[in-house]
C-alpha positions, 0 to 999 in steps of 0.5 A, a space after each residue: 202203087 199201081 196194081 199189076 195186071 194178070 195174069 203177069 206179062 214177062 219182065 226181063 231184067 237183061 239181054 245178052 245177044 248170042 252171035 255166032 262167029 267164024 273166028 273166035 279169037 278175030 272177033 273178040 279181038 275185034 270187039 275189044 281193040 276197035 269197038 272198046 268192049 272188055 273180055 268178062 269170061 272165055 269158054 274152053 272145051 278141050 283147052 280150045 277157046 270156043 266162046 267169050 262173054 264181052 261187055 261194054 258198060 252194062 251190055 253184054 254179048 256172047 260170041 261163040 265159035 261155029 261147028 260148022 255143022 250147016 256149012 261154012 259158007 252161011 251168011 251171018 248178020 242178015 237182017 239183023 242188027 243191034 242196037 245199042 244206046 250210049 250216054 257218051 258222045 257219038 262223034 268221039 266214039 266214031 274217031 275212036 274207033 278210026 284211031 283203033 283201025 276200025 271202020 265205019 259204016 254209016 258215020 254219026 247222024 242225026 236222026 228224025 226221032 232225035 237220036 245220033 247214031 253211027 253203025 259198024 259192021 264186024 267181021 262177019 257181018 253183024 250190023 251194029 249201031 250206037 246211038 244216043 237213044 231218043 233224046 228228050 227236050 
């Protein structure tokens, strides 16, 4: 066993990214019925819905409600994006998530560093691709 170095660097074992929404039940719509993801938890304050776990596979995201405390009117998504990797097939995840109405911002392509990929946007902006990851010869 190779010996750890110190001191210790940080070893995470996931990550749950946190995209705040201007629709709560729009977005988690949009993620369950076109993207394909599940409802794992909601979050109520005062019998109102303000947040929800979704996940796909082992993937999880948290989506919560804006308060609208710095404005209405901020962009959300900018220079940002997510990346997900997928052992499933690209192409048939795009035509799935055109079946579900949803659409597609850059269609399934093959990437310089062998990857295959395609990218969606949700409905307030949040860049997101799915991709093969690097694929080994």
């Amino acid at each position: 066993m190779q010996e750890r170095k110190k001191p210790e660097t940080l070893r995470l074992r996931a990550v749950m990214p946190t995209l705040t929404v201007n629709d709560i039940a729009k977005s988690i719509s949009w993620y369950r019925d076109v993207l394909g993801f599940t409802v794992a938890d909601e979050m109520k304050h005062e019998e109102q819905l303000v947040g929800a776990v979704i996940k796909a596979g082992n993937a999880e995201f948290l989506l919560g409600q804006d308060d609208w405390a710095k404005g209405k009117d901020r962009s959300k998504g900018v220079g940002f994006r997510l990346y997900c990797v997928s052992v499933q097939d690209i192409d048939q995840i795009a035509t799935d998530i055109k079946a579900r109405g949803g659409e597609i911002d850059q269609e399934p392509k093959d990437q310089p560093w062998g990857a295959r990929d395609l990218s969606v946007v949700d409905p307030d902006g949040f860049k997101i691709t799915i991709s093969t990851g690097v694929i080994e010869e």
